[in-house]
PDB file of N, CA, C and O in Angstrom, chain B, residues numbered from 101:
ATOM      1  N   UNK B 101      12.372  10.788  -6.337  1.00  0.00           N
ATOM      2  CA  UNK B 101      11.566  10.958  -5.126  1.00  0.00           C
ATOM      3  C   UNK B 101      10.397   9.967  -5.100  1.00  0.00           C
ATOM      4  O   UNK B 101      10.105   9.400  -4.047  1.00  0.00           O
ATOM      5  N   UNK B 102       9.834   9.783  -6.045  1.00  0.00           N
ATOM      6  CA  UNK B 102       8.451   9.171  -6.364  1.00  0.00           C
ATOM      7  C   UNK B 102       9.078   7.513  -5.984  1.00  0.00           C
ATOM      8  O   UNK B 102       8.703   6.743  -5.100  1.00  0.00           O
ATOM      9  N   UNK B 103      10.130   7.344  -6.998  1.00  0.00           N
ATOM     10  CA  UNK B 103      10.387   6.175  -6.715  1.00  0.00           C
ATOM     11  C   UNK B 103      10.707   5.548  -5.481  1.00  0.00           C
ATOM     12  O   UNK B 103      10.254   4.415  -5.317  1.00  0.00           O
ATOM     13  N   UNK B 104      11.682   6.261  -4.208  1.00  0.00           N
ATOM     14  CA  UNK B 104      12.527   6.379  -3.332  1.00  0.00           C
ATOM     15  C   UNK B 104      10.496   5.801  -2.435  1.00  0.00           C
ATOM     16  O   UNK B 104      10.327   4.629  -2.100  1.00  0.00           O
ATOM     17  N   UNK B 105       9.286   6.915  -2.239  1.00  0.00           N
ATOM     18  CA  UNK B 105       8.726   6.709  -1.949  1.00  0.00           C
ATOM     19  C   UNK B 105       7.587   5.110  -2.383  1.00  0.00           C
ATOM     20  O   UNK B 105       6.611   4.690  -1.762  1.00  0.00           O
ATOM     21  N   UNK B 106       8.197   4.600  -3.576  1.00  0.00           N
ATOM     22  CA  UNK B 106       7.084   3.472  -4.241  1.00  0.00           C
ATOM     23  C   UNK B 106       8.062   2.403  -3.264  1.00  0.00           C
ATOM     24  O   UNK B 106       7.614   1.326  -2.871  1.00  0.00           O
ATOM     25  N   UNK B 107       9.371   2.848  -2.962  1.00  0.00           N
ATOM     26  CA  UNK B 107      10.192   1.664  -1.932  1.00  0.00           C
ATOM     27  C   UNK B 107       9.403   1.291  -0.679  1.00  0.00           C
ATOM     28  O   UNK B 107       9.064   0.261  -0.095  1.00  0.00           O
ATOM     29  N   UNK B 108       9.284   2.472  -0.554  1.00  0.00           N
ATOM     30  CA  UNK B 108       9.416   2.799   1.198  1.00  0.00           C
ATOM     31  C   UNK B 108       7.614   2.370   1.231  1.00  0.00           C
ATOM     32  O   UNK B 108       7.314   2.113   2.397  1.00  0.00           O
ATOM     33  N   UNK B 109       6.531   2.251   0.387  1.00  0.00           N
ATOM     34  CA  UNK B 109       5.333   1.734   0.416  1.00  0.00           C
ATOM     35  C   UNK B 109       5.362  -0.002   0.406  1.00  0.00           C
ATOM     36  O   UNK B 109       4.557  -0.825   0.843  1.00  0.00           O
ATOM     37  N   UNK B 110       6.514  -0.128  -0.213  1.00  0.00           N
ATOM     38  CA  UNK B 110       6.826  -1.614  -0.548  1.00  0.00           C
ATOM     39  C   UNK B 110       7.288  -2.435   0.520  1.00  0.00           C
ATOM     40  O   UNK B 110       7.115  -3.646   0.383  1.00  0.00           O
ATOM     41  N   UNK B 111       7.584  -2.214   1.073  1.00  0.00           N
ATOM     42  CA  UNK B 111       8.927  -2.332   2.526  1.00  0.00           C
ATOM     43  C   UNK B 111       7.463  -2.290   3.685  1.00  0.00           C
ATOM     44  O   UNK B 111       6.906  -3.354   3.956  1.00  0.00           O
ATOM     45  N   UNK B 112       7.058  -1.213   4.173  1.00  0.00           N
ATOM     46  CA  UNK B 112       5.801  -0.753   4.716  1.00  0.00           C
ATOM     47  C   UNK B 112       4.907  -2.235   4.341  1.00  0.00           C
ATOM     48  O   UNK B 112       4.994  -3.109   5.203  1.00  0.00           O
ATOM     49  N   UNK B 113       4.209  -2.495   3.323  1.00  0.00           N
ATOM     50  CA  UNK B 113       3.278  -3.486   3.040  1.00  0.00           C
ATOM     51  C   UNK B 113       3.701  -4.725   3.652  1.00  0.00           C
ATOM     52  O   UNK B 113       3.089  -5.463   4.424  1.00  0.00           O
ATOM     53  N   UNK B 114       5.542  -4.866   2.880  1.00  0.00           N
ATOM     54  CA  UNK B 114       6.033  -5.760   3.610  1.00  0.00           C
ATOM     55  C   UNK B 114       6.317  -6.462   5.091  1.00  0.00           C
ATOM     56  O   UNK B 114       6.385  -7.657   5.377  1.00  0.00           O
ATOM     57  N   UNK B 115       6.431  -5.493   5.778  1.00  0.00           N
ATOM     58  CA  UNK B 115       6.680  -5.069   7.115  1.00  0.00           C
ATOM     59  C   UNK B 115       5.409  -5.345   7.818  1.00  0.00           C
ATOM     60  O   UNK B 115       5.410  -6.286   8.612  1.00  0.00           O
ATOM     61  N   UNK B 116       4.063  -4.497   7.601  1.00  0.00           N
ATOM     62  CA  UNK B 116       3.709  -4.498   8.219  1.00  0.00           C
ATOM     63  C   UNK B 116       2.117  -5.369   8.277  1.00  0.00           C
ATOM     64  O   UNK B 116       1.078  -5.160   8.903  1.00  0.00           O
ATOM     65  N   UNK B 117       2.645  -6.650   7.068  1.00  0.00           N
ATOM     66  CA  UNK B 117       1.832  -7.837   7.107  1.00  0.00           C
ATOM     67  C   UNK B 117       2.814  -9.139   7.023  1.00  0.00           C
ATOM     68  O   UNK B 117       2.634 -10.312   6.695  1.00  0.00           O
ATOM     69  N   UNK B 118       3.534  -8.654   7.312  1.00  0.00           N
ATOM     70  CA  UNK B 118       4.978 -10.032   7.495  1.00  0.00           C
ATOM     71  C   UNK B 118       5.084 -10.167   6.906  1.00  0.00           C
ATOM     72  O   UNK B 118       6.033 -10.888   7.214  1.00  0.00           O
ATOM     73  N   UNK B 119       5.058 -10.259   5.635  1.00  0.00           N
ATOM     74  CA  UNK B 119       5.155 -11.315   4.310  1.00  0.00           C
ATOM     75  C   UNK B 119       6.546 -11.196   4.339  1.00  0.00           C
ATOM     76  O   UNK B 119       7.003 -10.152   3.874  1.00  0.00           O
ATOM     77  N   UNK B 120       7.626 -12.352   4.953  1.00  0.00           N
ATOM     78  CA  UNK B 120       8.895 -12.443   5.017  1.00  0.00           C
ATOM     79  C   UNK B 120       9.153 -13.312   3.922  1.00  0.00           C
ATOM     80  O   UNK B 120      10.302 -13.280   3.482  1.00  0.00           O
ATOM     81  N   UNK B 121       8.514 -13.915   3.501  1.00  0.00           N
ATOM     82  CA  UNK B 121       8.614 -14.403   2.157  1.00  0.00           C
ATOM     83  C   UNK B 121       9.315 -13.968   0.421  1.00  0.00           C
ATOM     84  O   UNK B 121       9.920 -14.609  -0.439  1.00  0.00           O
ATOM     85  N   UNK B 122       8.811 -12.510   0.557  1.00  0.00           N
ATOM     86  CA  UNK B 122       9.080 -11.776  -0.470  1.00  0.00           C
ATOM     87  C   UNK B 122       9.707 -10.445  -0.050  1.00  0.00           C
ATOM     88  O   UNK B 122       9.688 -10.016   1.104  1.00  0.00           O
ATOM     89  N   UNK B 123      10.372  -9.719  -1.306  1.00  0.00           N
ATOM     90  CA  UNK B 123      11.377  -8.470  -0.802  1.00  0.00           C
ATOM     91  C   UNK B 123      10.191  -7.275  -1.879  1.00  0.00           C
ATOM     92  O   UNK B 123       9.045  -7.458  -2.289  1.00  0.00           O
ATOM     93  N   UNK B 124      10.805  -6.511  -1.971  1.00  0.00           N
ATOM     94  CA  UNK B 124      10.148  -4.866  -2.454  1.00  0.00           C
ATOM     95  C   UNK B 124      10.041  -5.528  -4.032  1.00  0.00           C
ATOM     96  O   UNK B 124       8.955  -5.441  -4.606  1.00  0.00           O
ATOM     97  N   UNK B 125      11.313  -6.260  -4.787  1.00  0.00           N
ATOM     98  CA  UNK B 125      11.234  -6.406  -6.165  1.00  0.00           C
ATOM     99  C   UNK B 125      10.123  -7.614  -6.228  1.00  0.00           C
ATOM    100  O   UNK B 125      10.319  -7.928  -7.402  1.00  0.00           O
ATOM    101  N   UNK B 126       9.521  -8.138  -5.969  1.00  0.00           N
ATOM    102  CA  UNK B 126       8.887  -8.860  -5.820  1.00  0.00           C
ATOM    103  C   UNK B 126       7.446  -8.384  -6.122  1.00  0.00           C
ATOM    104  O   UNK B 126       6.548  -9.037  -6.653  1.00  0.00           O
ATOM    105  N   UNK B 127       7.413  -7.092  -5.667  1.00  0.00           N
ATOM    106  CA  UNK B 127       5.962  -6.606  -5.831  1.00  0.00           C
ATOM    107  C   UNK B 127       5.749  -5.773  -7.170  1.00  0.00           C
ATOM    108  O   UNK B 127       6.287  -4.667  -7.133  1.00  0.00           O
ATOM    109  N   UNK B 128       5.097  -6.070  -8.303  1.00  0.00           N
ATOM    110  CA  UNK B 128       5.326  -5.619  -9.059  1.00  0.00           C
ATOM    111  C   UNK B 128       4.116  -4.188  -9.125  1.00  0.00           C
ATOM    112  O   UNK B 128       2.926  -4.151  -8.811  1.00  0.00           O
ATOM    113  N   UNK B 129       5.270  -2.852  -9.810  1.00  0.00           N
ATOM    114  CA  UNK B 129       4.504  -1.658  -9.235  1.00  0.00           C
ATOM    115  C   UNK B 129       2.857  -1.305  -9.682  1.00  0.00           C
ATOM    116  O   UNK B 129       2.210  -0.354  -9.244  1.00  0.00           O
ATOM    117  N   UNK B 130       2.350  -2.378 -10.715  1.00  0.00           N
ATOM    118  CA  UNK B 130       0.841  -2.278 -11.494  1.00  0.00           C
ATOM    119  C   UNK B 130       0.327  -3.380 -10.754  1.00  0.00           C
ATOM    120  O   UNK B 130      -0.903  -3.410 -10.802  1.00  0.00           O
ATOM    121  N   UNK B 131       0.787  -4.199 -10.157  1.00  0.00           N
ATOM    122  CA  UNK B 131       0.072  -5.111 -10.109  1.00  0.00           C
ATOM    123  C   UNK B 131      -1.221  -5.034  -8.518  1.00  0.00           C
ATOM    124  O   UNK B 131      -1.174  -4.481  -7.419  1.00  0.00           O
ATOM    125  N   UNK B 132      -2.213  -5.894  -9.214  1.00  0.00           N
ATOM    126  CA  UNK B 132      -3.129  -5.562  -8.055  1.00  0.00           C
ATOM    127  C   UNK B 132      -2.612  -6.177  -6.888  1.00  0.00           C
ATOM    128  O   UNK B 132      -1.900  -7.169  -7.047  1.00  0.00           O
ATOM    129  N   UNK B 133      -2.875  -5.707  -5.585  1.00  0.00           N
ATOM    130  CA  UNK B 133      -2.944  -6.115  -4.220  1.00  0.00           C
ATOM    131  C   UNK B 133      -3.599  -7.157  -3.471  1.00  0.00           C
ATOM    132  O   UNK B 133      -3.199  -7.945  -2.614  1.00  0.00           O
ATOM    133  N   UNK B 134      -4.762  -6.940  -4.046  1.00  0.00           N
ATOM    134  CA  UNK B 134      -6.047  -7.642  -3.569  1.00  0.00           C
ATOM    135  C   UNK B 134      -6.548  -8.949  -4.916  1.00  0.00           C
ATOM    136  O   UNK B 134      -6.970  -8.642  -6.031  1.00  0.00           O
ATOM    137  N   UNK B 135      -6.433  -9.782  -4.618  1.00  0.00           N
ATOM    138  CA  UNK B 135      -7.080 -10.953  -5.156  1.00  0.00           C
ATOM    139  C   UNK B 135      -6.143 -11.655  -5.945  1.00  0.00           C
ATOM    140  O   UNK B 135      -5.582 -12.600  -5.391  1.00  0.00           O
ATOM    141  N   UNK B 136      -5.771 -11.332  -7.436  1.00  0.00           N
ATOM    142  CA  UNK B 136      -4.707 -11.973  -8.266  1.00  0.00           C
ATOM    143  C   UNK B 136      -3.746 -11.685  -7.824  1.00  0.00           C
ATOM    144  O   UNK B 136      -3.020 -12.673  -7.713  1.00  0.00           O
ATOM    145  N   UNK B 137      -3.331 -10.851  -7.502  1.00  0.00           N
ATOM    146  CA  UNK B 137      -2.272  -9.831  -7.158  1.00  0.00           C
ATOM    147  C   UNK B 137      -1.466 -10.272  -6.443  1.00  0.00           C
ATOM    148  O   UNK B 137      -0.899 -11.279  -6.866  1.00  0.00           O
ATOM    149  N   UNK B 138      -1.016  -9.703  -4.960  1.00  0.00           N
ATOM    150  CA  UNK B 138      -0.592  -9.967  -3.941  1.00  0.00           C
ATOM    151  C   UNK B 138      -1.765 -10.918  -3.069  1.00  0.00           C
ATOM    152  O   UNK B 138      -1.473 -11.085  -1.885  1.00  0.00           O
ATOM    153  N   UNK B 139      -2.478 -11.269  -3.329  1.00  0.00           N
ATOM    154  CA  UNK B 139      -3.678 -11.651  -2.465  1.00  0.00           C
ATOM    155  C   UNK B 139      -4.178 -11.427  -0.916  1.00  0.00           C
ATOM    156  O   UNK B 139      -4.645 -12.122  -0.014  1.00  0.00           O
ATOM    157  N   UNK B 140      -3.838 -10.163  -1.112  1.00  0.00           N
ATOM    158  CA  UNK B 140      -4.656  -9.217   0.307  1.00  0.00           C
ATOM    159  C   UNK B 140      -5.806  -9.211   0.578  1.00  0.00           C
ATOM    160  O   UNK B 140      -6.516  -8.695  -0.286  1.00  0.00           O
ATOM    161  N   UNK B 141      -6.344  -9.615   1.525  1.00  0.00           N
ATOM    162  CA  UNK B 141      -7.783  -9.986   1.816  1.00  0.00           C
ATOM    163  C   UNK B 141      -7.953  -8.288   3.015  1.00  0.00           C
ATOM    164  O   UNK B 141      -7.178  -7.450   3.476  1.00  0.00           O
ATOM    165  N   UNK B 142      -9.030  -8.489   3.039  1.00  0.00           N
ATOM    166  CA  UNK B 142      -9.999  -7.075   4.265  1.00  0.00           C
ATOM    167  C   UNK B 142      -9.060  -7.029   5.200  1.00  0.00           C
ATOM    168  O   UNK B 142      -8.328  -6.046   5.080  1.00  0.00           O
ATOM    169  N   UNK B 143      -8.821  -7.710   6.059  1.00  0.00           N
ATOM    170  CA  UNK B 143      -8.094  -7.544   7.258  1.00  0.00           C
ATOM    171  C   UNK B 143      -6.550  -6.848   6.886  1.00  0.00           C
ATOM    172  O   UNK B 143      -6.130  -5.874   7.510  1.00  0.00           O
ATOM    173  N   UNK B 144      -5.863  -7.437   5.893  1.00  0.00           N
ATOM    174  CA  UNK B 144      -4.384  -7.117   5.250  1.00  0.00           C
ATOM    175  C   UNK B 144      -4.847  -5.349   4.778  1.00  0.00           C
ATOM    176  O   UNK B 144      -3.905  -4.569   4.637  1.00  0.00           O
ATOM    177  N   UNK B 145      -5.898  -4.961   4.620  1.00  0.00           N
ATOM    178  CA  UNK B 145      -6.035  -4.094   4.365  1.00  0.00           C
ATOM    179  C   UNK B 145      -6.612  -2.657   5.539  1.00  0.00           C
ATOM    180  O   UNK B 145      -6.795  -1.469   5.274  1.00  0.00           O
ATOM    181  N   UNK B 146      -6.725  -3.218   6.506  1.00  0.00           N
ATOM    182  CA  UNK B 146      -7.258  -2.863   7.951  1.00  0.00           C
ATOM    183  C   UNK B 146      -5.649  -2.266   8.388  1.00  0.00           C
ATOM    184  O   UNK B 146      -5.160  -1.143   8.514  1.00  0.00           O
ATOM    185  N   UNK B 147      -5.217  -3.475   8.514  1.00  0.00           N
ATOM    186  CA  UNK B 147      -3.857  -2.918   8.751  1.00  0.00           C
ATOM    187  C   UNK B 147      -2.849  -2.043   7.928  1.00  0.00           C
ATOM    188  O   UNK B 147      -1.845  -1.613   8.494  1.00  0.00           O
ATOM    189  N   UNK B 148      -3.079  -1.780   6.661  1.00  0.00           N
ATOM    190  CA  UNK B 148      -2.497  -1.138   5.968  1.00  0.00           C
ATOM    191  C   UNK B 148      -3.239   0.378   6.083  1.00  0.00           C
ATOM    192  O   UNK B 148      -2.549   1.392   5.979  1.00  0.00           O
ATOM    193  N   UNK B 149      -4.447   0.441   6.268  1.00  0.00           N
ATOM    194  CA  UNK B 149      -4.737   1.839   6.232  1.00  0.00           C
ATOM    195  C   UNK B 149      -4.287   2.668   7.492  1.00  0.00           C
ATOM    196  O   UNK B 149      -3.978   3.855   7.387  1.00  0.00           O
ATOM    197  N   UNK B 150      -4.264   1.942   8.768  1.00  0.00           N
ATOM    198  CA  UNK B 150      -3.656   2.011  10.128  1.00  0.00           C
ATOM    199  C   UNK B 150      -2.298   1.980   9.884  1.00  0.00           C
ATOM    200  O   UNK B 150      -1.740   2.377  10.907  1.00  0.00           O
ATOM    201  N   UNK B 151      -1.354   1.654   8.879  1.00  0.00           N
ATOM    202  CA  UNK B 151       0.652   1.822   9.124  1.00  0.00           C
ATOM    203  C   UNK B 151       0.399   3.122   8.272  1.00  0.00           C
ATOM    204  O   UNK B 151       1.223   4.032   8.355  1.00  0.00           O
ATOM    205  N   UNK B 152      -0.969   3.284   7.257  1.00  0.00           N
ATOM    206  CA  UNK B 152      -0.566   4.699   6.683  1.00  0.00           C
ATOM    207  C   UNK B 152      -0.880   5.788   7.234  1.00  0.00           C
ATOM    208  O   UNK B 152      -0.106   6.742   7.158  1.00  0.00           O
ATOM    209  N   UNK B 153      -1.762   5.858   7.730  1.00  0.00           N
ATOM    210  CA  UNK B 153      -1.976   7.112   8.584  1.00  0.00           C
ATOM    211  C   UNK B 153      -1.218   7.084   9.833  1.00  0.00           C
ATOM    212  O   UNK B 153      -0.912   8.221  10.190  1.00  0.00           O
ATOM    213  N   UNK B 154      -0.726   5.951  10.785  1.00  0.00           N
ATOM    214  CA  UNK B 154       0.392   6.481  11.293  1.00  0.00           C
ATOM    215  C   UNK B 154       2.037   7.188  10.751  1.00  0.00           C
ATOM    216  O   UNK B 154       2.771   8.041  11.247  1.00  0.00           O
ATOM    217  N   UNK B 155       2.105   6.484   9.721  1.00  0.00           N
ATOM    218  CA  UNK B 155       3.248   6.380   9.149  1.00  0.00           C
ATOM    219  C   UNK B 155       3.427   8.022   8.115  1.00  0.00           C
ATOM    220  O   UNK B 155       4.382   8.799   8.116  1.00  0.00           O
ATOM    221  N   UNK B 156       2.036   8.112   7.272  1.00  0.00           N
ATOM    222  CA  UNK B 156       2.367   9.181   6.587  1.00  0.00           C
ATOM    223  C   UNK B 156       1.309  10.455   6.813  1.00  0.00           C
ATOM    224  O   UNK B 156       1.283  11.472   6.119  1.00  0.00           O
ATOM    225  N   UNK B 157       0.452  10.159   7.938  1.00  0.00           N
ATOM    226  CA  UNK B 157      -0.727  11.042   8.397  1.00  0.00           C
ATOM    227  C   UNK B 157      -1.451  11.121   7.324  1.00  0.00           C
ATOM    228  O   UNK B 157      -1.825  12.234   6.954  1.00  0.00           O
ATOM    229  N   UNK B 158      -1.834   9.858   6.530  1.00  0.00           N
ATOM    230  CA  UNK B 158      -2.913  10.071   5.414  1.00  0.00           C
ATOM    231  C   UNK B 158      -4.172   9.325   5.891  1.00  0.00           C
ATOM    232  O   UNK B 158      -3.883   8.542   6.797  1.00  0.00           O
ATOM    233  N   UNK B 159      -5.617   9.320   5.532  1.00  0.00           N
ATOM    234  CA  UNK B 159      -7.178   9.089   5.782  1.00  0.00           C
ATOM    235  C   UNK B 159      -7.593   8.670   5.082  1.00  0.00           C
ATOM    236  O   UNK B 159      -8.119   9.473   4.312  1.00  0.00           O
ATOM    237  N   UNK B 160      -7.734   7.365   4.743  1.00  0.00           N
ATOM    238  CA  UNK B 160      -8.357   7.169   4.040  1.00  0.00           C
ATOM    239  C   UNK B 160     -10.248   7.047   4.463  1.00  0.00           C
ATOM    240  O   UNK B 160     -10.727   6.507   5.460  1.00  0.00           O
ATOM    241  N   UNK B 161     -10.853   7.609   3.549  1.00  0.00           N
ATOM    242  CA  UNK B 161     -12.058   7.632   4.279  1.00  0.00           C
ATOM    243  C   UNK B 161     -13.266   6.607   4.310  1.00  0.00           C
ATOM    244  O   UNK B 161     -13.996   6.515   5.297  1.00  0.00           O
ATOM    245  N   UNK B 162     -13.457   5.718   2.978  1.00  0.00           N
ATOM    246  CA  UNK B 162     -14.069   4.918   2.868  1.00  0.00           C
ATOM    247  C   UNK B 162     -13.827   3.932   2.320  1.00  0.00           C
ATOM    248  O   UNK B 162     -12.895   4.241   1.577  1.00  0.00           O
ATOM    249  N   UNK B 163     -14.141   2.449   2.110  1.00  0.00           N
ATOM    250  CA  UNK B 163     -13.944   1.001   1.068  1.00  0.00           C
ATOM    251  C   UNK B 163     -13.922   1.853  -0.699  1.00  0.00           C
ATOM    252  O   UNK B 163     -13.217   1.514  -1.650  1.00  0.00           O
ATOM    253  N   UNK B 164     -14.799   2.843  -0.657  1.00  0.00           N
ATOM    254  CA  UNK B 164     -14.456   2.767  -2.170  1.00  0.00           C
ATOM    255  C   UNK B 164     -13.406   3.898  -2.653  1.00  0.00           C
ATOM    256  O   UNK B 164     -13.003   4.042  -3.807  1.00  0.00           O
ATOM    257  N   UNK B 165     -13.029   4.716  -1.457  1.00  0.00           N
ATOM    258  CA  UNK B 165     -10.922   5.510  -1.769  1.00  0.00           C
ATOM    259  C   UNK B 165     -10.272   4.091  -1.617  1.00  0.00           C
ATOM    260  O   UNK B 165      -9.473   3.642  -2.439  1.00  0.00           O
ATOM    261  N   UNK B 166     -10.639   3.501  -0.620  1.00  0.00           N
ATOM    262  CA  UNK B 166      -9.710   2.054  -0.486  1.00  0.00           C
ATOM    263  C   UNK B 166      -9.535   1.405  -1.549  1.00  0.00           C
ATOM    264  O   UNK B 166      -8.394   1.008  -1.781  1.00  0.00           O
ATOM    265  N   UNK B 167     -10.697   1.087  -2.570  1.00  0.00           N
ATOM    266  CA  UNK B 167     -10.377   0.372  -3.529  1.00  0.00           C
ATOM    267  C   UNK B 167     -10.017   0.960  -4.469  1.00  0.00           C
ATOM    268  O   UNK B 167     -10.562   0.402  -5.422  1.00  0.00           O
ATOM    269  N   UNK B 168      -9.277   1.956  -4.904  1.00  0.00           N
ATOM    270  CA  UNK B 168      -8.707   2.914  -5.847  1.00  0.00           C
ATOM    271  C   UNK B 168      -7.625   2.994  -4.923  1.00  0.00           C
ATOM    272  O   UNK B 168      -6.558   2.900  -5.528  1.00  0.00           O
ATOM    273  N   UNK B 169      -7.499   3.117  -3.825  1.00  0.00           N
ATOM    274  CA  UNK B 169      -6.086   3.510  -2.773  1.00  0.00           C
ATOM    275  C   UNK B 169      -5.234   2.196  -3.203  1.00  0.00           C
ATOM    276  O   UNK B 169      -4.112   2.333  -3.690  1.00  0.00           O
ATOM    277  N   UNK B 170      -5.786   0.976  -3.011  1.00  0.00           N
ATOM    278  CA  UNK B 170      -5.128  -0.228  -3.359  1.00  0.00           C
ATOM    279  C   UNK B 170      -5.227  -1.370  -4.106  1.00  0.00           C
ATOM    280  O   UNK B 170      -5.079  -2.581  -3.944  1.00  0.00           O
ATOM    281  N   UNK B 171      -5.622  -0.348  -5.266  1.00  0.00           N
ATOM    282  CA  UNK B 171      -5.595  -1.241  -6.140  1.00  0.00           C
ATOM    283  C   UNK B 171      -4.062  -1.754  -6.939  1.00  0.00           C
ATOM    284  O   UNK B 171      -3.864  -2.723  -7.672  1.00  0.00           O
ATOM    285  N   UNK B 172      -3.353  -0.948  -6.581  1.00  0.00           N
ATOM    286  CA  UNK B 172      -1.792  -1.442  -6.688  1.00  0.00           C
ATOM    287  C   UNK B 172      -0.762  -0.239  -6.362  1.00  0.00           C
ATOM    288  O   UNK B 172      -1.054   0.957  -6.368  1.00  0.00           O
ATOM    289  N   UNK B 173       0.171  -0.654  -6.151  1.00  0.00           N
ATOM    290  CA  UNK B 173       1.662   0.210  -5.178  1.00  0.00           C
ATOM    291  C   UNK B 173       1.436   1.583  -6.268  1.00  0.00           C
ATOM    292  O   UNK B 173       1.159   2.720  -5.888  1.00  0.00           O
ATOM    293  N   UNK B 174       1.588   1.247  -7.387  1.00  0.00           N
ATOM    294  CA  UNK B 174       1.313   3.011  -8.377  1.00  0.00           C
ATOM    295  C   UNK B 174       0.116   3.767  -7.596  1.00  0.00           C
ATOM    296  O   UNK B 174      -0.041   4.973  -7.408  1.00  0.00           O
ATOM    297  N   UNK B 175      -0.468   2.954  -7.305  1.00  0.00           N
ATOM    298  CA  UNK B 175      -1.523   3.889  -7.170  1.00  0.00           C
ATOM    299  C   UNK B 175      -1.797   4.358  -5.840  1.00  0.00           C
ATOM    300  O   UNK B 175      -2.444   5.367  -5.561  1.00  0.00           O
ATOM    301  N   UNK B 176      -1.200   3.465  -4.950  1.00  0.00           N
ATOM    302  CA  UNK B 176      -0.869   4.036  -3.677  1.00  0.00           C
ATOM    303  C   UNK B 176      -0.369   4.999  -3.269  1.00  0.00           C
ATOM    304  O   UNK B 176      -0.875   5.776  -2.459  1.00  0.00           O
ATOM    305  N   UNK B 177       1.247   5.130  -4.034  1.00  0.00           N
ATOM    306  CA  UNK B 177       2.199   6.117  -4.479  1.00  0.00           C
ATOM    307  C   UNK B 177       1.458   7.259  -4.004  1.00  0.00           C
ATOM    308  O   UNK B 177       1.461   7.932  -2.974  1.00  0.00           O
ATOM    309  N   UNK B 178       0.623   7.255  -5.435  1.00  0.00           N
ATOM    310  CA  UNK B 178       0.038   8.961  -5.991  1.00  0.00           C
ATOM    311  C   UNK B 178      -0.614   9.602  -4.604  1.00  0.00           C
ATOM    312  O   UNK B 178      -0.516  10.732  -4.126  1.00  0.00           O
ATOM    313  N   UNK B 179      -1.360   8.346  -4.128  1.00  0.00           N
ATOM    314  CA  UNK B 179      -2.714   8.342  -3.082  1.00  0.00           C
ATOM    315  C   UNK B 179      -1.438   9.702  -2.274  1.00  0.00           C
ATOM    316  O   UNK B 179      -1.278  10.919  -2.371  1.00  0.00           O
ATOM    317  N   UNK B 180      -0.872   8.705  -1.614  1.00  0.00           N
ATOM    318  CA  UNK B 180       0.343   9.304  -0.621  1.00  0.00           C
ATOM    319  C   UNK B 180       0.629  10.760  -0.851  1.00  0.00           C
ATOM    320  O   UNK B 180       0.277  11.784  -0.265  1.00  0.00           O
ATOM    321  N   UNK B 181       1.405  10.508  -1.924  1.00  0.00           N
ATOM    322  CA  UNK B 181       2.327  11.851  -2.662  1.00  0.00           C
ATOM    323  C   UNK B 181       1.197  13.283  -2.389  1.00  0.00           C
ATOM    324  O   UNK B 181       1.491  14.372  -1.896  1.00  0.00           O
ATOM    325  N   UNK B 182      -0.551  12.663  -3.060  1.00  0.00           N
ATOM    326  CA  UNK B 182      -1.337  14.037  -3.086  1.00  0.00           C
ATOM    327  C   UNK B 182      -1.699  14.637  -1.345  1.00  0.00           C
ATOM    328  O   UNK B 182      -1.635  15.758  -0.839  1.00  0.00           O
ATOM    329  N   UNK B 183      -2.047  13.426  -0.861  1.00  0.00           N
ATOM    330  CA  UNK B 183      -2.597  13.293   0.486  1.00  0.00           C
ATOM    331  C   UNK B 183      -1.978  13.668   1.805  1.00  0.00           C
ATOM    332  O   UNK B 183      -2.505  14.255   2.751  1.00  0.00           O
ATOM    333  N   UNK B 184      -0.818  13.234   1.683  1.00  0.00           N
ATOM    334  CA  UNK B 184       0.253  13.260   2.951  1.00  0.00           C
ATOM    335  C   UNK B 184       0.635  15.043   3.443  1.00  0.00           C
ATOM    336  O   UNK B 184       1.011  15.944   2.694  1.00  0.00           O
ATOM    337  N   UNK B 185       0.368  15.107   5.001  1.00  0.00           N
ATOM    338  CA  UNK B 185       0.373  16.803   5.639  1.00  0.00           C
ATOM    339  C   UNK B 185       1.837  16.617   5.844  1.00  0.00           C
ATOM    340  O   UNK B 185       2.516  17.529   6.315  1.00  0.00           O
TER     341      UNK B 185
END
């Protein structure tokens, strides 16, 4: 289940910042998002909190859940899994 959902976050990121470049295996599940990482800047992240709360009715409430929310796909996961109505 967990995993089925670390896809479907992967795909989502993918999707819904174009990155047609790269597929789901590509993103590795520790790795950070923001800076070394995937290199997601503020805006890549504007839009990601907007596909999640449409997508899984989750809130994120401030920059510093954000920066624990995305600091990488594991940790997104959990965010989801605890959060989601």
């Amino acid at each position: 289940m967990a995993d089925d959902l670390l896809l479907e976050l992967k795909k989502l990121i993918i999707n819904t910042l174009k990155l047609e470049e790269i597929g789901p295996g590509d993103i590795e599940d520790d790795a950070p998002l923001f800076g070394d990482g995937l290199g997601l800047d503020s805006i890549d992240a504007l839009e990601l909190v907007v596909a999640l709360e449409k997508t899984y009715n989750v809130f994120i409430p401030d920059s510093e859940v954000g920066k624990k929310v995305f600091r990488s796909v594991n940790a997104l996961t959990n965010f989801v899994k605890t959060h989601r109505a």
